[in-house]
N, C-alpha and C positions, 0 to 999 in steps of 0.2 A: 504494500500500500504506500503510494505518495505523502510525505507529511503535508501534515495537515490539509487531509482528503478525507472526511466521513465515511465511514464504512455504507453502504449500499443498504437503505432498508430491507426486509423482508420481502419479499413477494405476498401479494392480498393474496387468499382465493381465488376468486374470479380471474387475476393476473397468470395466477399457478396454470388455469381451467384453461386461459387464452394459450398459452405452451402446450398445452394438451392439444388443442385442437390445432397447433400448426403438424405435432406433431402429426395427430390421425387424420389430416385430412383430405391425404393419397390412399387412405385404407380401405375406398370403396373400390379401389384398382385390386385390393386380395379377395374379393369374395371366391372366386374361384380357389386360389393357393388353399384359402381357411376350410372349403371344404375339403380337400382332399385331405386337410392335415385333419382333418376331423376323422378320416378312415385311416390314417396313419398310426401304426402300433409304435412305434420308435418316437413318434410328436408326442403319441400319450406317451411315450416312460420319459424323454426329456420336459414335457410341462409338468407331468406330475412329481420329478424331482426336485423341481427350479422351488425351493425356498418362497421368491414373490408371491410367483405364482398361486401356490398353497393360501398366503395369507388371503388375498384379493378373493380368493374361491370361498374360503371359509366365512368373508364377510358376506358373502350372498349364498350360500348352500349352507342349512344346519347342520349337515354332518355327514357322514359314510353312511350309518346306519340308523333304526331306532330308536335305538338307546342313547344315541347321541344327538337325537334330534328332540327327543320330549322333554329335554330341560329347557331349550329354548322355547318350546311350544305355552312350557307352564307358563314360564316366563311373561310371554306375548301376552297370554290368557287374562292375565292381571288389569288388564286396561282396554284389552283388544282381541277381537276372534281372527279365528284363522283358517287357512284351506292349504292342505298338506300335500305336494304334488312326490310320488314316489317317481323321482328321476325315470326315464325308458321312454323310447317314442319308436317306432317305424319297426315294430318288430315282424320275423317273418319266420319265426321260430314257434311251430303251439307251443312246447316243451316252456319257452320263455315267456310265453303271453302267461299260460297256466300261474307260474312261478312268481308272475307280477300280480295276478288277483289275489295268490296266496300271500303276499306281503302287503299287500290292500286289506285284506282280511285282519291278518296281526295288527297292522297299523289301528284299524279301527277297533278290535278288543282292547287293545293298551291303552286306547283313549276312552273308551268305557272303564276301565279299571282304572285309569286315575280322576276319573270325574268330570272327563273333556269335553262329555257327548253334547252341553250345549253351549260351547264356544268354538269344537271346533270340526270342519269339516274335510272332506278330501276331495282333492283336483283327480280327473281320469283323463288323458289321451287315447282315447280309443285305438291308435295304431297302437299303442302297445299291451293291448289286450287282444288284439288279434283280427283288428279289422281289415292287415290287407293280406290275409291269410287266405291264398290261393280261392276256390270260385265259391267258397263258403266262410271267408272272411265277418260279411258285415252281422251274419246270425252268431258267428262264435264269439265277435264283440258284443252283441245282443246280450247272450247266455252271460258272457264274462261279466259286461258291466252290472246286469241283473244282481250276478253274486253280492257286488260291490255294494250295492244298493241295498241289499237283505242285510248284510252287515251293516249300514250304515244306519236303518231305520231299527234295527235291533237296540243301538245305543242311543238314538233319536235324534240323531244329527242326518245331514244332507249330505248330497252328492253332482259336486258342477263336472259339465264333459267339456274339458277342453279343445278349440277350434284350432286346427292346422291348414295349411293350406288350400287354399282356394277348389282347389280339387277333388277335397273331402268333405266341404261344407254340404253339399246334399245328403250325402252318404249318414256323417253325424245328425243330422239334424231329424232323417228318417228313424236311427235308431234313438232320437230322445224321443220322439211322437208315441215309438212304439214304449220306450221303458216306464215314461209317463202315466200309462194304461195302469201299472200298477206302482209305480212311485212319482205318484203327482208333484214330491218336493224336489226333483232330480230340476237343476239348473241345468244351462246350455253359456258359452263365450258366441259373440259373435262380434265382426271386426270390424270398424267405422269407415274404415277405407274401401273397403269394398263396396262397388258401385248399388250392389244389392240388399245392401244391409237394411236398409232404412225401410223399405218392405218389408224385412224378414224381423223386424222389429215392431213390426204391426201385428206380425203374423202369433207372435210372444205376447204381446204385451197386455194377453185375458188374465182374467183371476189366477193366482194361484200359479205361474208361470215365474221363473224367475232367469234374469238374464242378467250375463259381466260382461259391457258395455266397454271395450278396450278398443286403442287405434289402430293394433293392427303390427308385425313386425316381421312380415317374411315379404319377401321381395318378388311380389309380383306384377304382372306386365299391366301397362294403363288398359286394355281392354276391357278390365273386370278391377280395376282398382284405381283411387286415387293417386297421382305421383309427388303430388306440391302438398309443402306441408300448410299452406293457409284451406286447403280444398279438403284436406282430411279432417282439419277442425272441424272448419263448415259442417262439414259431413259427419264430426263427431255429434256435435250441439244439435242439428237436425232428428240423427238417431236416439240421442240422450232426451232431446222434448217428448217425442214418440212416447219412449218407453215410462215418461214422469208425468204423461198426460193419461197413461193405459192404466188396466187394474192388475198392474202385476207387480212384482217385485224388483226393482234397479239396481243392478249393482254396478257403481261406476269406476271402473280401474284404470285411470290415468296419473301420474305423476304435475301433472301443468297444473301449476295454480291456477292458471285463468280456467282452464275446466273445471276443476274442484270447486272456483266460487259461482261458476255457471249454474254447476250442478245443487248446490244451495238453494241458488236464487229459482230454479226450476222448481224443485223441491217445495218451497212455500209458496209459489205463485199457486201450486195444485195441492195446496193442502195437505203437503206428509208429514209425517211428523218423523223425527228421528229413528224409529222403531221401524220406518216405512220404506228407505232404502240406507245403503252404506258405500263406502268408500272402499276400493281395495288398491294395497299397494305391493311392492315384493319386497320381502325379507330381507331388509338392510339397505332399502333406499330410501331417501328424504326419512329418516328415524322422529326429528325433532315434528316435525308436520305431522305426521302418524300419531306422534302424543299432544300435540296442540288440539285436534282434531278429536281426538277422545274426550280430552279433558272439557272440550266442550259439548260435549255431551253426545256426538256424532258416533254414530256405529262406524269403526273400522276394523277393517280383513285385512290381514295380511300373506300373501301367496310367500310360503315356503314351503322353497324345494329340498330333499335333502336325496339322498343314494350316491354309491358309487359307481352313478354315470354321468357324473357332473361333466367330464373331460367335452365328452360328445355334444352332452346339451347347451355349454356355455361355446364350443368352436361354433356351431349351428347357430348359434344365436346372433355371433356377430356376425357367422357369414349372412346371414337373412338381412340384417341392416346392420354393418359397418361401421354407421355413427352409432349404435350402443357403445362402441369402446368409450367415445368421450362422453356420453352419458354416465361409463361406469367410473370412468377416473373423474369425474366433476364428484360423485359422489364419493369416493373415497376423500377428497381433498376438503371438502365441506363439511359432510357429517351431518347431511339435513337431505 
């Protein structure tokens, strides 16, 4: 250092967040690289050794297993409900579909035996119960998530299907019509970006229907989806009045404050009351919002994932959209 030259303040946040995004934001040139590292056995043993890596994983996945996920869940419990995603998607294995309903199973007695059954609930992907399991696929998902269901209204808690790709969305949406028939509490995801949502949020939004109202995160083509992110809002608020003007139940799962005070304002223009929808965010993003949000009185969910397939789900995740990396390191850097 030059005498007398002041040492350099600190970098703000936001300052740290603007470094972040020079760095990521060629990162939408790896989507391709990210998925193949995604099928790469050698990418998983070098991420899964990398020290950082680990940390960053562990601040958004509860844990490898069970037992290491239900201290955090208690945790959550305290102020806030939750929906429990047992890591696995795209499976094309019965033997492995099977093996995911049976730890769907566990998961739900263990939260009957600690007293969970009404704060907390579980997340399904039906590909990895076995819906693209050759030409009898969507019934073995049927049966499977059925199971799911039986355990889940055994302890008296619910069961949301989560929504993948555009391509699946009839597929899932048939087999919630049908698991409805006999567990009317079974929610559905559907994605605001998609050109069709806002229909299919009409088509939800009777009694007793309940729907997680999210933007959307996999990368697909403008024919069937928003690409601008002012048109996906649009298109968010469109779908969210829908679903807050219906007799159903909202679940709104965005991180954007301007959505979350939309979602308010919708909310008491139609007369709900706090009991009448909630907020859902994931497990280690915006923490301080999530309890501001409680503490006023608001019901919040929070989506945690835990299993040891975190490697596959989080490469996926960026390769679907790219910019979550600096969405991930804005929240590490912040802590809100």
């Amino acid at each position: 250092m030059r005498p007398g030259r002041s040492p350099a303040p600190p970098l703000s946040p936001s300052a740290l967040t603007d470094r972040f995004a020079h760095v990521f934001f060629e990162v939408s040139m790896l989507r391709k690289p990210l998925l193949l590292a995604a099928r790469s056995a050698t990418c998983r043993t070098i991420v899964e050794r990398t020290p950082l890596t680990r940390g960053l994983v562990h601040r958004f996945v509860a844990g490898s297993t069970l037992d290491e996920a239900l201290p955090a869940v208690a945790s959550l419990a305290q102020d806030r409900y939750i929906t429990l995603d047992f890591l696995g998607e795209d499976t094309t294995d019965l033997a492995q579909a099977t093996a995911t309903v049976t730890a769907y199973q566990a998961l739900l007695a263990a939260l009957g035996e600690a007293g969970l059954g009404d704060r907390a609930e579980v997340s399904v992907k039906l590909s990895a119960v076995g819906q693209f399991l050759n030409a009898d696929g969507e019934k073995i998902a049927l049966d499977n998530a059925r199971r799911i269901a039986e355990a889940a209204a055994a302890i008296g808690t619910t069961v949301t299907l989560d929504m993948e790709d555009h391509t699946t969305t009839d597929s899932t949406l048939g087999i919630l019509r049908d698991l409805r028939e006999d567990f009317p509490f079974v929610g559905a995801v559907l994605q605001a970006y998609l050109r069709r949502t806002e229909a299919d949020c009409r088509d939800l939004s009777g009694a007793g229907s309940r729907v997680r109202l999210c933007k959307g995160a996999y990368d697909e083509p403008s024919s069937v989806a928003y690409r601008d992110k002012a048109e996906v809002d649009k298109a968010y608020v469109r779908a969210l009045r829908v679903l807050m003007e219906g007799d159903g139940y909202p679940m709104v799962a965005s991180h954007d404050p301007r959505m979350v005070a939309i979602a308010g304002e919708l909310a008491a223009a139609n007369g709900r009351t706090a009991d009448d929808y909630e907020y859902q965010m994931l497990y280690g993003i915006r923490d301080a919002e999530q309890v501001r949000l409680a503490a006023e009185g608001k019901r919040v969910r929070v989506y945690v994932p835990y299993g040891d397939e975190w490697y596959g789900y989080y490469m996926r995740r960026l390769a679907e959209r790219p910019a979550n990396m600096l969405f991930l390191a804005r929240s590490v850097i912040t802590r809100n």
